[in-house]
Biopython code that builds the backbone (N, CA, C, O; Angstrom):
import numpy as np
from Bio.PDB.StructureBuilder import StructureBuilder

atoms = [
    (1, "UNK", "N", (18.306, 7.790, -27.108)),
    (1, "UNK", "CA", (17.645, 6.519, -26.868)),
    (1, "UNK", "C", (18.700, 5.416, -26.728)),
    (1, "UNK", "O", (19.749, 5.159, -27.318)),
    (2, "UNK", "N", (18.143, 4.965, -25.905)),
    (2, "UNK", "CA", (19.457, 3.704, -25.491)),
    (2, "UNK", "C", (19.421, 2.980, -26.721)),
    (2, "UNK", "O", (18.597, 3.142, -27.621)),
    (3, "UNK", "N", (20.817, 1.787, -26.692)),
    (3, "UNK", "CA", (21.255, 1.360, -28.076)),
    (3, "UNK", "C", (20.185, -0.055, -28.088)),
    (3, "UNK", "O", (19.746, -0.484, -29.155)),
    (4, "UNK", "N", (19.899, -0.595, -26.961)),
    (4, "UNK", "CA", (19.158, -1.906, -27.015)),
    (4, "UNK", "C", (17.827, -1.458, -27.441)),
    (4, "UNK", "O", (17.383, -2.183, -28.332)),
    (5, "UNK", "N", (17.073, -0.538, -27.109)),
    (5, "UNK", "CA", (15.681, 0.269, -26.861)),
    (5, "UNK", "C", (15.420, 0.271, -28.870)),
    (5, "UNK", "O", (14.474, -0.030, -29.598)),
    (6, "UNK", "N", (16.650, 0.715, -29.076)),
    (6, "UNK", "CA", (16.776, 1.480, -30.607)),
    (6, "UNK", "C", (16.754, -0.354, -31.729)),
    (6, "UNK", "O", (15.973, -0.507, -32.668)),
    (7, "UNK", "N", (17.555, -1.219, -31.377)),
    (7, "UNK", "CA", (17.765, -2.590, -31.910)),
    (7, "UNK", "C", (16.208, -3.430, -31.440)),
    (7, "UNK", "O", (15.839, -4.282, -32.247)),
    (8, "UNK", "N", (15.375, -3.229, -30.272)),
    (8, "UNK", "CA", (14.410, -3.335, -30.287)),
    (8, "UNK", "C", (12.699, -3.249, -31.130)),
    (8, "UNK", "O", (11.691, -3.935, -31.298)),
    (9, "UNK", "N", (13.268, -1.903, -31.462)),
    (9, "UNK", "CA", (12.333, -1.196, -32.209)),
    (9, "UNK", "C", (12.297, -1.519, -33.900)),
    (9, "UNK", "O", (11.349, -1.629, -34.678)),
    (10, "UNK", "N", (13.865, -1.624, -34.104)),
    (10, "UNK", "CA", (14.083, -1.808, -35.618)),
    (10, "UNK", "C", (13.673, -3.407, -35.771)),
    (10, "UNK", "O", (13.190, -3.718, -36.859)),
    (11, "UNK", "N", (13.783, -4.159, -35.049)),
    (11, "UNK", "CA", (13.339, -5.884, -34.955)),
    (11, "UNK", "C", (11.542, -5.784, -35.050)),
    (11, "UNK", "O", (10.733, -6.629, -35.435)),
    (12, "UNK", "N", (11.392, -4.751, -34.664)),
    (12, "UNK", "CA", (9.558, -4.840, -34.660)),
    (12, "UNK", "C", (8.972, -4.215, -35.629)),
    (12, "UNK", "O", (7.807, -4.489, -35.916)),
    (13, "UNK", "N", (9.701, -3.237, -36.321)),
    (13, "UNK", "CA", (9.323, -2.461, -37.863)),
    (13, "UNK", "C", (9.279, -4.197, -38.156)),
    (13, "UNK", "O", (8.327, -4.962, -38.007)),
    (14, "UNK", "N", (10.758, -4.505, -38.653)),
    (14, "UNK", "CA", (10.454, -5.495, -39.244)),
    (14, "UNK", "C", (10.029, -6.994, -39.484)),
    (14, "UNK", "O", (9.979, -7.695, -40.495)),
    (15, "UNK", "N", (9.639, -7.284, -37.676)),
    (15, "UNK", "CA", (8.377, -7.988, -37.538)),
    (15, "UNK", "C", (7.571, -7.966, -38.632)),
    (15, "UNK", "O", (7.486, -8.690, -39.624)),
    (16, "UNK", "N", (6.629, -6.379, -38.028)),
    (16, "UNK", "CA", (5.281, -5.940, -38.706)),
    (16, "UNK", "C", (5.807, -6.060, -40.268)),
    (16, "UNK", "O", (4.886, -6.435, -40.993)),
    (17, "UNK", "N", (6.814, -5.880, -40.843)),
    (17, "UNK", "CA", (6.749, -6.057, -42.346)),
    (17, "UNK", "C", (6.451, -7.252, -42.178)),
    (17, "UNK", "O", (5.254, -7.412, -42.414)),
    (18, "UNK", "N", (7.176, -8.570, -41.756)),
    (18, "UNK", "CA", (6.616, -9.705, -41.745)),
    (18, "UNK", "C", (5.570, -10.440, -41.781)),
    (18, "UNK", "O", (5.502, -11.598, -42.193)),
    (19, "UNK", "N", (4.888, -9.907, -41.431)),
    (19, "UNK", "CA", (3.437, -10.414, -40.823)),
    (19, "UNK", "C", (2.617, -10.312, -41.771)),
    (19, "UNK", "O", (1.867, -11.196, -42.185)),
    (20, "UNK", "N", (2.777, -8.691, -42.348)),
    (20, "UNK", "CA", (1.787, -8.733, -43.703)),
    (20, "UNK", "C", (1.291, -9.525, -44.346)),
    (20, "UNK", "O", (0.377, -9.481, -45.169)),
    (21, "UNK", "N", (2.268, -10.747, -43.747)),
    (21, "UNK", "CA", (2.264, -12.430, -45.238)),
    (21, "UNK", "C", (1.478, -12.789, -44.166)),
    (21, "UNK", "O", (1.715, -12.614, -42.971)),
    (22, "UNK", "N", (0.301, -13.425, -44.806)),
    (22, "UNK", "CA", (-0.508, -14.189, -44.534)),
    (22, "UNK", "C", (-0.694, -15.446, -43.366)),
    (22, "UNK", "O", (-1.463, -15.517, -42.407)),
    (23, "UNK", "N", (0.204, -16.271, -43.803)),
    (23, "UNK", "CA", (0.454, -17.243, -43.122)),
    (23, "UNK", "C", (1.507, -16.884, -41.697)),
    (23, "UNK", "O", (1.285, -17.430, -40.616)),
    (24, "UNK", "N", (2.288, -16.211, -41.831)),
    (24, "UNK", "CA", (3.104, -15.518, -40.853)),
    (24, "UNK", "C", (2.310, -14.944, -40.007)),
    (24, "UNK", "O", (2.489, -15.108, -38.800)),
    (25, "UNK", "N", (1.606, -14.410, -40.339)),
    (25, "UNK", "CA", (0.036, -13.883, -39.259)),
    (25, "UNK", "C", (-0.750, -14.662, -38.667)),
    (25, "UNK", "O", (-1.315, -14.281, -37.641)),
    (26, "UNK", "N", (-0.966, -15.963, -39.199)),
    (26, "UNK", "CA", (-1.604, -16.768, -38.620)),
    (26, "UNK", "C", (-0.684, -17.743, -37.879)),
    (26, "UNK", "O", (-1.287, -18.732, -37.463)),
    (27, "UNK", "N", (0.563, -17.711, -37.625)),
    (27, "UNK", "CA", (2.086, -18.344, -37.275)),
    (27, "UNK", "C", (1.889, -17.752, -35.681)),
    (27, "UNK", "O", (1.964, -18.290, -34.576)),
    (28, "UNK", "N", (1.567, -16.220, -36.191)),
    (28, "UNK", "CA", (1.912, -15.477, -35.178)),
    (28, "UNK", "C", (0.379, -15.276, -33.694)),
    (28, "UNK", "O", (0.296, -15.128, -32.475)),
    (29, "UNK", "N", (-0.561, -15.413, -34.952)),
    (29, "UNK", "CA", (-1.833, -15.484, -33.560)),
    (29, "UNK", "C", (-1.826, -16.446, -32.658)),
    (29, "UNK", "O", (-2.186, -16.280, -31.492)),
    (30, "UNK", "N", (-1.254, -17.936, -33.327)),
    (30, "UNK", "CA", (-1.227, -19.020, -32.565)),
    (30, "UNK", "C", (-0.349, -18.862, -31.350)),
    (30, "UNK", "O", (-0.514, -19.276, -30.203)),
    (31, "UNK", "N", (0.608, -18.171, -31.881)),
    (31, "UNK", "CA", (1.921, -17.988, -30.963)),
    (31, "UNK", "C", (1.252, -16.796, -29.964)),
    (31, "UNK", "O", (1.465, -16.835, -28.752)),
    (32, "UNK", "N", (0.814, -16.231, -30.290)),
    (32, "UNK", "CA", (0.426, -14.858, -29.517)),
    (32, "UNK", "C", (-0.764, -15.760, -27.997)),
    (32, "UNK", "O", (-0.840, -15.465, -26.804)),
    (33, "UNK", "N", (-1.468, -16.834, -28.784)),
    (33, "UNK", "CA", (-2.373, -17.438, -27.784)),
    (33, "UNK", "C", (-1.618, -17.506, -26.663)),
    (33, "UNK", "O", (-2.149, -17.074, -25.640)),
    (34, "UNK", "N", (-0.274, -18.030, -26.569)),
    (34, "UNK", "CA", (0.118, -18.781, -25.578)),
    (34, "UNK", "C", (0.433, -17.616, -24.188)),
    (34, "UNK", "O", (0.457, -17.680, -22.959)),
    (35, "UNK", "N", (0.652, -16.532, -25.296)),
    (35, "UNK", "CA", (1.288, -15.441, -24.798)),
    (35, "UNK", "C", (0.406, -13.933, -23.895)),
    (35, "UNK", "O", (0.874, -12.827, -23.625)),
    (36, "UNK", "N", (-0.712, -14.390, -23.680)),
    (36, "UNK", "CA", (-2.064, -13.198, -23.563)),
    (36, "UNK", "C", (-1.133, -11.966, -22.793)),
    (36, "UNK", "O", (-0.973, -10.802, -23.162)),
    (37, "UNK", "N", (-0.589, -12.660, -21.599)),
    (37, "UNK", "CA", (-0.460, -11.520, -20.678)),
    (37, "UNK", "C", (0.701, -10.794, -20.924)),
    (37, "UNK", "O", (1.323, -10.370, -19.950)),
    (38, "UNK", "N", (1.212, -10.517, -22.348)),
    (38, "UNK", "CA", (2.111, -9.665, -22.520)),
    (38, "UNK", "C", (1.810, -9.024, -23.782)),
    (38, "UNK", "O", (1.405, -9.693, -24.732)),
    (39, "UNK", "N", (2.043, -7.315, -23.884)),
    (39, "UNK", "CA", (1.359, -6.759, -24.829)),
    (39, "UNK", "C", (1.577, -6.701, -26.013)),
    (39, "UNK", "O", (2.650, -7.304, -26.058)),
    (40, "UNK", "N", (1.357, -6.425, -27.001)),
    (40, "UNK", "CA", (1.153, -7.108, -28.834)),
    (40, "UNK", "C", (3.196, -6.929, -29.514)),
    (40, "UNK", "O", (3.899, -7.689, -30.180)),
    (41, "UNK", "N", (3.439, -5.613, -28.915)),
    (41, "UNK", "CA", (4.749, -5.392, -29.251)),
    (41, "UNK", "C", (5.804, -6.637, -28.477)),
    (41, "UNK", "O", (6.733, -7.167, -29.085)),
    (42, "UNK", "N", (5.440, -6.953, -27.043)),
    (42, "UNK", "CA", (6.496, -7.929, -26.448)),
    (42, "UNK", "C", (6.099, -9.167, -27.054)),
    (42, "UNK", "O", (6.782, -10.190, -27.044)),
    (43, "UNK", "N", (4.968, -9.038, -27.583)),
    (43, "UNK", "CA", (4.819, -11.221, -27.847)),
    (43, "UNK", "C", (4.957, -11.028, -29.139)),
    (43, "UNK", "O", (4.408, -11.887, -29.829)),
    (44, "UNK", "N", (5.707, -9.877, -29.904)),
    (44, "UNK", "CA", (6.324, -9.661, -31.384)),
    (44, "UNK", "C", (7.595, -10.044, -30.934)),
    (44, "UNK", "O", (8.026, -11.190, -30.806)),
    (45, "UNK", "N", (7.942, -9.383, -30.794)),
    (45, "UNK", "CA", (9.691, -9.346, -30.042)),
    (45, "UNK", "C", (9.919, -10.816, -29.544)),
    (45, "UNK", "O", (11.062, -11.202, -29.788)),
    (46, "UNK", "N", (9.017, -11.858, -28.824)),
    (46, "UNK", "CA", (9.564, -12.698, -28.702)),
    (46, "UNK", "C", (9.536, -13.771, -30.024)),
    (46, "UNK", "O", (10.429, -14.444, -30.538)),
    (47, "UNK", "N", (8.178, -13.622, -30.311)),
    (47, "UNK", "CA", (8.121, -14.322, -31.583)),
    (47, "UNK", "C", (8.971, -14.348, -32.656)),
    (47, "UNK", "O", (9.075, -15.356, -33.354)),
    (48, "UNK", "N", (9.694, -13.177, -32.895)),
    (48, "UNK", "CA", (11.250, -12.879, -34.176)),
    (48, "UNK", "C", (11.977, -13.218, -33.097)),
    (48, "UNK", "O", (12.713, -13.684, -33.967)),
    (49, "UNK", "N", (12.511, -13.453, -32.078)),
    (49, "UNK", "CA", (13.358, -13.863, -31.231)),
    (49, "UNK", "C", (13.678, -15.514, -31.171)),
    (49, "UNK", "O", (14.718, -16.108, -31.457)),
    (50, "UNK", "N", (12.295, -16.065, -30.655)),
    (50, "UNK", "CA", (12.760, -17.416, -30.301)),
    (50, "UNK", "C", (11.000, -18.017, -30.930)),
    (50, "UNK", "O", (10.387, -18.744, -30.148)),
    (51, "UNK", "N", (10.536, -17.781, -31.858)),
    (51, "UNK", "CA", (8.788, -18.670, -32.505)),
    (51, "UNK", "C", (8.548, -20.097, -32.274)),
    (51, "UNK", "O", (7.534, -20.777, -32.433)),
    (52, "UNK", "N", (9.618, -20.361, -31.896)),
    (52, "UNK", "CA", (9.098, -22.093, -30.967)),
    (52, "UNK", "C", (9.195, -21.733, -29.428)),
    (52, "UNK", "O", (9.520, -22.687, -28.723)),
    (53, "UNK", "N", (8.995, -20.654, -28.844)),
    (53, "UNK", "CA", (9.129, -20.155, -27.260)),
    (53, "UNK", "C", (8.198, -20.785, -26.700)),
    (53, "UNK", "O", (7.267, -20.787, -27.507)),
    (54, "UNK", "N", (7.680, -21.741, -25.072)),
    (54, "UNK", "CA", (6.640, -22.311, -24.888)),
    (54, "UNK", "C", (6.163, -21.103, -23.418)),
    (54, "UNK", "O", (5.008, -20.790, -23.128)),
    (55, "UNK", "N", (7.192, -20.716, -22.845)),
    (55, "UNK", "CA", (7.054, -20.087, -21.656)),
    (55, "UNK", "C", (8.228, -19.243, -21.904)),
    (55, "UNK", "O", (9.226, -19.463, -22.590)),
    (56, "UNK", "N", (7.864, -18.155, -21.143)),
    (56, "UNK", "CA", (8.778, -16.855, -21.001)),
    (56, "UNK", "C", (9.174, -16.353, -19.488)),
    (56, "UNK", "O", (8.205, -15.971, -18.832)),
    (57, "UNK", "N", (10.191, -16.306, -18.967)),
    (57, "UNK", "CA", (10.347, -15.816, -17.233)),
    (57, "UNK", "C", (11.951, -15.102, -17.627)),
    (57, "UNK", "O", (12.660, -15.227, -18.625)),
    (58, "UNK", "N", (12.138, -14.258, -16.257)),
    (58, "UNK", "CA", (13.569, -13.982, -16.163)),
    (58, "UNK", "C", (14.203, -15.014, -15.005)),
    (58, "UNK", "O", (13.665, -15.915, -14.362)),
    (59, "UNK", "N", (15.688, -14.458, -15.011)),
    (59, "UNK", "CA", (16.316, -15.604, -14.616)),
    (59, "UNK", "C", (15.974, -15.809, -13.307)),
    (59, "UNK", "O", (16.021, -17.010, -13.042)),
    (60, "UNK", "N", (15.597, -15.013, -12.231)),
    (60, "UNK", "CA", (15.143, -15.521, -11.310)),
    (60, "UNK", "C", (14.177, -16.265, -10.792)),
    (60, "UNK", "O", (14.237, -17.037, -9.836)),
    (61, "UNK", "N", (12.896, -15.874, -11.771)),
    (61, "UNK", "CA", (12.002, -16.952, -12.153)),
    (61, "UNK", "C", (12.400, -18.422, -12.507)),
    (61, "UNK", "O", (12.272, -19.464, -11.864)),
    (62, "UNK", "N", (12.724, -18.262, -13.269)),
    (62, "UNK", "CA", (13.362, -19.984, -13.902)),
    (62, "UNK", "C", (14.136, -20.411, -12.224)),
    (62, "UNK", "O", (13.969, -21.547, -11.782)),
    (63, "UNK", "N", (14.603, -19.816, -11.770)),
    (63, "UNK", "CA", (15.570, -20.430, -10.545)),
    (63, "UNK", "C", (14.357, -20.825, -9.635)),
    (63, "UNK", "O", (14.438, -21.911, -9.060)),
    (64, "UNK", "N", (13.230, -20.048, -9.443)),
    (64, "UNK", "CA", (12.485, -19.821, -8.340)),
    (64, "UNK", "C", (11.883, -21.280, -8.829)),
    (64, "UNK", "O", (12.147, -22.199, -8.054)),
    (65, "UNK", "N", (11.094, -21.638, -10.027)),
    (65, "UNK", "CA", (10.937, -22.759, -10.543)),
    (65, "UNK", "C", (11.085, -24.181, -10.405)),
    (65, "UNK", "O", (10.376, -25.175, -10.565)),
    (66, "UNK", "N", (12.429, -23.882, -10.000)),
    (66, "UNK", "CA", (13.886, -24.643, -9.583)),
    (66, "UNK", "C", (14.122, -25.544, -11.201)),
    (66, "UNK", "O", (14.060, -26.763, -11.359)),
    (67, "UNK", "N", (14.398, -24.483, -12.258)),
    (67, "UNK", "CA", (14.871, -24.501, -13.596)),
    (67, "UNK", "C", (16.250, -24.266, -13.740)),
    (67, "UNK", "O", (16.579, -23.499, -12.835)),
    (68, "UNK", "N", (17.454, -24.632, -14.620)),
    (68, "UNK", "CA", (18.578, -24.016, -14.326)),
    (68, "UNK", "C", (18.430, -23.481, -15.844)),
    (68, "UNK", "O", (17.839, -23.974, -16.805)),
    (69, "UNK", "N", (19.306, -22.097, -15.687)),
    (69, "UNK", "CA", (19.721, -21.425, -17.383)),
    (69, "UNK", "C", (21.256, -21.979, -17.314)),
    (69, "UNK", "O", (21.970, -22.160, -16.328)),
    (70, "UNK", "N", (21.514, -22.183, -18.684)),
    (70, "UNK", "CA", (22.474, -22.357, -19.101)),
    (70, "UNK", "C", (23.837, -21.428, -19.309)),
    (70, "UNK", "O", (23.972, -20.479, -20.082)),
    (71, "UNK", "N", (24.865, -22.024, -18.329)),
    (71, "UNK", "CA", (25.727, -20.556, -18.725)),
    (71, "UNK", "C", (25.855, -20.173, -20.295)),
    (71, "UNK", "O", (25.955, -21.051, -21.153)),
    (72, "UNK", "N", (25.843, -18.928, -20.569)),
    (72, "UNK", "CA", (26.154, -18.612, -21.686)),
    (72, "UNK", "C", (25.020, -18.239, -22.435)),
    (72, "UNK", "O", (25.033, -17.354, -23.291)),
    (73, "UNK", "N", (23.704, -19.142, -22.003)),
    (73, "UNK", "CA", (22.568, -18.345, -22.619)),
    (73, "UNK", "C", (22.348, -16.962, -23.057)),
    (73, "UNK", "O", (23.039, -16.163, -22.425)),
    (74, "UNK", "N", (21.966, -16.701, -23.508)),
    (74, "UNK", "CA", (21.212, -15.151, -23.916)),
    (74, "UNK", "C", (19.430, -14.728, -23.632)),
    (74, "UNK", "O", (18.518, -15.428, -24.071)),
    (75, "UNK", "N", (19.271, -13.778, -23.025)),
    (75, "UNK", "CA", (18.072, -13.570, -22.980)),
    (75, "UNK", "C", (17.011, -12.890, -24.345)),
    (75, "UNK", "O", (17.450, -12.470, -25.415)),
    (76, "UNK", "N", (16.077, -12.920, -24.081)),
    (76, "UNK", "CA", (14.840, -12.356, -24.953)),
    (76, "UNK", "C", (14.451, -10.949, -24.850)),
    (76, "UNK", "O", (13.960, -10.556, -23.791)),
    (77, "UNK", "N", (14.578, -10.328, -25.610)),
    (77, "UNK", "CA", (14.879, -8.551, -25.784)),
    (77, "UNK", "C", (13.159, -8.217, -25.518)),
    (77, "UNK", "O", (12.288, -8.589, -26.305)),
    (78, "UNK", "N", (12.877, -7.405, -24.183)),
    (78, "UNK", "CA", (11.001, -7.312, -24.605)),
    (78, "UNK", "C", (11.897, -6.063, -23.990)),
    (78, "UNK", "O", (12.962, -5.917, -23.390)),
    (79, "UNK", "N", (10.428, -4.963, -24.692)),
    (79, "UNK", "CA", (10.073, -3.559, -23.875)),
    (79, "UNK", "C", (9.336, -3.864, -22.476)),
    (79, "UNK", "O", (8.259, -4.429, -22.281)),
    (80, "UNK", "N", (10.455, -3.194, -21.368)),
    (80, "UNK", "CA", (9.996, -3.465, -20.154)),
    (80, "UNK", "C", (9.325, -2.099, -19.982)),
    (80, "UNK", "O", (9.847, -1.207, -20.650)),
    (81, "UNK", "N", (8.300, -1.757, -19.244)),
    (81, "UNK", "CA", (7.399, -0.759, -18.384)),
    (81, "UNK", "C", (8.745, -0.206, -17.468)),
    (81, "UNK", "O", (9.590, -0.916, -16.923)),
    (82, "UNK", "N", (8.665, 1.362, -17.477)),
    (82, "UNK", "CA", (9.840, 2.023, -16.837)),
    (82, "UNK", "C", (9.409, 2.863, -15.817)),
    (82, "UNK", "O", (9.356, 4.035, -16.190)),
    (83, "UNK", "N", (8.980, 2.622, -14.295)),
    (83, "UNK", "CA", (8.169, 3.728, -13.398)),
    (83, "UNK", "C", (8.688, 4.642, -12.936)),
    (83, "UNK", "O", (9.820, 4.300, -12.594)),
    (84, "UNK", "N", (8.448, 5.960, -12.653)),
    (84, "UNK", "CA", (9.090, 7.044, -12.630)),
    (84, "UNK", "C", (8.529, 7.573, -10.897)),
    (84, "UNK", "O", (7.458, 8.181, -10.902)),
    (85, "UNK", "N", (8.989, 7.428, -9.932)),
    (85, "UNK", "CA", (8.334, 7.828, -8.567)),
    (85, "UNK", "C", (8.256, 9.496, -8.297)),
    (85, "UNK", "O", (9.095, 9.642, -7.408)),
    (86, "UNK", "N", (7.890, 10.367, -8.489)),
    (86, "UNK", "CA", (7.687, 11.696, -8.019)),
    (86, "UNK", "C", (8.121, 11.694, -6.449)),
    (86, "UNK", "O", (7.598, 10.969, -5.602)),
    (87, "UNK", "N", (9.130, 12.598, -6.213)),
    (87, "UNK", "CA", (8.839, 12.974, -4.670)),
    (87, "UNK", "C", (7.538, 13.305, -4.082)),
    (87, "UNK", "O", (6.595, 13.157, -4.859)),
    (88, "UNK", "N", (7.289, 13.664, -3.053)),
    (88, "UNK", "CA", (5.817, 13.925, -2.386)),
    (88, "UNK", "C", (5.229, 15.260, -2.307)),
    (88, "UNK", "O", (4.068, 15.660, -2.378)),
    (89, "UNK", "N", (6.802, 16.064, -2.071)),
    (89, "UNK", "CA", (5.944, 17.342, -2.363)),
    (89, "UNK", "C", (6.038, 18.079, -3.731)),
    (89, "UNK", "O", (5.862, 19.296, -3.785)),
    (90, "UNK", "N", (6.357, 17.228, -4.992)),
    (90, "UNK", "CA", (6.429, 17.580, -6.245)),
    (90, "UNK", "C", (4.865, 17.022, -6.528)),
    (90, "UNK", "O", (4.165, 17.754, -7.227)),
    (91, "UNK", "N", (4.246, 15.706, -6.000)),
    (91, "UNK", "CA", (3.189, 15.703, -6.181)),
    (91, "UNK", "C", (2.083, 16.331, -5.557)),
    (91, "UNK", "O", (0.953, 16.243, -6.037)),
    (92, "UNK", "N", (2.322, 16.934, -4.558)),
    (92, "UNK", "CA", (1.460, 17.830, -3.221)),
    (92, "UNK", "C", (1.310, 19.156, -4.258)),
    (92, "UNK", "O", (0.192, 19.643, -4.429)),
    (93, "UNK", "N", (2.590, 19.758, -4.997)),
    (93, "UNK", "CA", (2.289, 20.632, -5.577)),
    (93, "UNK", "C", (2.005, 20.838, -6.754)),
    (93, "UNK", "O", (1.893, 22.017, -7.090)),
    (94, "UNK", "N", (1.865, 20.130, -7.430)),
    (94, "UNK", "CA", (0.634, 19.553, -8.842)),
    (94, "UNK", "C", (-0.574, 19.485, -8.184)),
    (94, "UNK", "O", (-1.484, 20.208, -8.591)),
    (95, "UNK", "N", (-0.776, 18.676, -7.144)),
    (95, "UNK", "CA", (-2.835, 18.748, -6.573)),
    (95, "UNK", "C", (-2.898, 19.985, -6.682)),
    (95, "UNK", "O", (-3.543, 20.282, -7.688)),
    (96, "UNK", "N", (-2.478, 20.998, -6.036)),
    (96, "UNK", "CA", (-2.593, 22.350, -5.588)),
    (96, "UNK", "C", (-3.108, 22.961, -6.768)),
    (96, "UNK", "O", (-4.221, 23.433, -6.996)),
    (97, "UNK", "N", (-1.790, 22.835, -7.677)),
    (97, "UNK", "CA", (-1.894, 23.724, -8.630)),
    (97, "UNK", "C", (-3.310, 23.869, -9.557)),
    (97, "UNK", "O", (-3.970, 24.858, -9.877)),
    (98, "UNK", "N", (-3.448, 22.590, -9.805)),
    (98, "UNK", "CA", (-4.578, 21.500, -10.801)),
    (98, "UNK", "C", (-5.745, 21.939, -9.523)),
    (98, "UNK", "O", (-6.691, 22.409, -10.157)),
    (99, "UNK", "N", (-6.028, 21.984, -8.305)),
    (99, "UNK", "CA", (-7.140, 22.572, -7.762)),
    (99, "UNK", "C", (-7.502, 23.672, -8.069)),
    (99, "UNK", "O", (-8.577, 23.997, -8.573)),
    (100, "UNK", "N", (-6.200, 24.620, -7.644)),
    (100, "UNK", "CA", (-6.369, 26.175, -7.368)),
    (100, "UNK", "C", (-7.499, 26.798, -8.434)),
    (100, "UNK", "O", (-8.478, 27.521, -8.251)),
    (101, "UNK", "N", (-6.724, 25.986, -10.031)),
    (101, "UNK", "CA", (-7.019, 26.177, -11.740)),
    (101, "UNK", "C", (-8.269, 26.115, -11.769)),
    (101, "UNK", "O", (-8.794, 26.925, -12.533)),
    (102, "UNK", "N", (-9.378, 25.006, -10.847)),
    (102, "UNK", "CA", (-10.716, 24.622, -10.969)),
    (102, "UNK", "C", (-10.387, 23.377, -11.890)),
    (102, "UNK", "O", (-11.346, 23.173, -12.635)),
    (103, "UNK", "N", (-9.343, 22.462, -12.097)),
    (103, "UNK", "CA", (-9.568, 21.564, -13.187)),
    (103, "UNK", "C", (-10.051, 20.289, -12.634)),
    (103, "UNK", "O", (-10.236, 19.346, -13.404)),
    (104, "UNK", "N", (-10.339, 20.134, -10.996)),
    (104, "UNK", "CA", (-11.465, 18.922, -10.728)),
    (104, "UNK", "C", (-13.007, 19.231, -10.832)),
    (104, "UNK", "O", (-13.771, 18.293, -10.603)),
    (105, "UNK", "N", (-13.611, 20.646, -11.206)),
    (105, "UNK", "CA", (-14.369, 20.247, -10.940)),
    (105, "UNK", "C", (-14.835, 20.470, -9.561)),
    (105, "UNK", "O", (-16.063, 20.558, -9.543)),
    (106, "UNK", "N", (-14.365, 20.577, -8.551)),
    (106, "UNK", "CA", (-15.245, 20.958, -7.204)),
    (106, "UNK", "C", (-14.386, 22.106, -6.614)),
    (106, "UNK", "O", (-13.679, 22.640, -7.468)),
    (107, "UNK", "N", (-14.290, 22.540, -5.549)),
    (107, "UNK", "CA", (-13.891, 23.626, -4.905)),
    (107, "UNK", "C", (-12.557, 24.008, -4.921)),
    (107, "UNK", "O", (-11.801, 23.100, -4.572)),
    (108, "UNK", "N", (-11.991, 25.121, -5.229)),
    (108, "UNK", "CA", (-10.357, 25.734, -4.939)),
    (108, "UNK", "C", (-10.462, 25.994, -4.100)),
    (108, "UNK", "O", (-11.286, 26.676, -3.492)),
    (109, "UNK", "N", (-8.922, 25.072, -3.693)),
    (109, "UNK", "CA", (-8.016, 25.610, -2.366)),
    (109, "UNK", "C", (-6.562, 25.586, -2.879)),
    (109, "UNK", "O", (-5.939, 25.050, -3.796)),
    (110, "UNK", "N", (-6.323, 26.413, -1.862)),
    (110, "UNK", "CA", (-5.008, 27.337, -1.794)),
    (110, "UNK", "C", (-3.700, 26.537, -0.983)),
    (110, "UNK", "O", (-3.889, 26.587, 0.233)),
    (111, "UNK", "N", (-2.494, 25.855, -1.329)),
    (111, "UNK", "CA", (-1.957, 25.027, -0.861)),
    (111, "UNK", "C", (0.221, 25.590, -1.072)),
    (111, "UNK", "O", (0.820, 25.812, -2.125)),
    (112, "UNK", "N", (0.580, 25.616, -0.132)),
    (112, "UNK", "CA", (1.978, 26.383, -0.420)),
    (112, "UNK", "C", (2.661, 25.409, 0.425)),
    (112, "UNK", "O", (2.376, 25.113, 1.585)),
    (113, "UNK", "N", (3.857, 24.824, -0.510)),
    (113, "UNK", "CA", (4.680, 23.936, 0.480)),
    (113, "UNK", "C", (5.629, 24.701, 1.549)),
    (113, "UNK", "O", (6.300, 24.053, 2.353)),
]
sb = StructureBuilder()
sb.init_structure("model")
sb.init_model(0)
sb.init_chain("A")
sb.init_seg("    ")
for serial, (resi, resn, name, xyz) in enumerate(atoms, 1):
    if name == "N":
        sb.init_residue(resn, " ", resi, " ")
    sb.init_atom(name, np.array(xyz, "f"), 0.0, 1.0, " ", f" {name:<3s}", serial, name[0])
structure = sb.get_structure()
């Protein structure tokens, strides 16, 4: 596991110890309002990161904005979504297979790349 992935994770154990406290939970829903469209672990991560945060973008965003970052800044550590593309006939030959089996449900056919 990568070393940032791993410093990520250990910041969000101990988030969630955090939070347990009462008021820190309610610190954190307010903060979470601002935050809907990112999921419970990234609007943790930013919240132990930067809890006075008003808006969140990467740097090209902020530019697109026409915002400047500051040299030297540092960014905000979130778990990004990682997509994995299959070639075409690695996925041609999973349908096949998953047909041939009967696991849709309607008719087997027979498919050979």
């Amino acid at each position: 596991m990568n070393e940032k992935v791993k410093e990520a994770l250990e910041r969000l154990e101990e988030g969630l110890v955090a939070l347990l406290d009462t008021e820190q939970w309610k610190r954190y829903l307010r903060f979470q309002s601002q935050f809907h469209s990112y999921s419970f672990h990234n609007t943790l991560l930013i919240f132990l990161q930067k809890p006075n945060a008003t808006m969140v973008a990467g740097f090209h965003r902020w530019k697109a904005m026409g915002r400047l970052v500051r040299k030297g800044e540092r960014g905000i550590s979130i778990l990004a979504p990682m997509f994995h593309t299959k070639p075409e006939d690695e996925v041609l030959s999973e349908l096949a297979l998953h047909e041939s089996e009967g696991e849709t449900g309607t008719k087997s056919i027979e498919w050979t790349p």
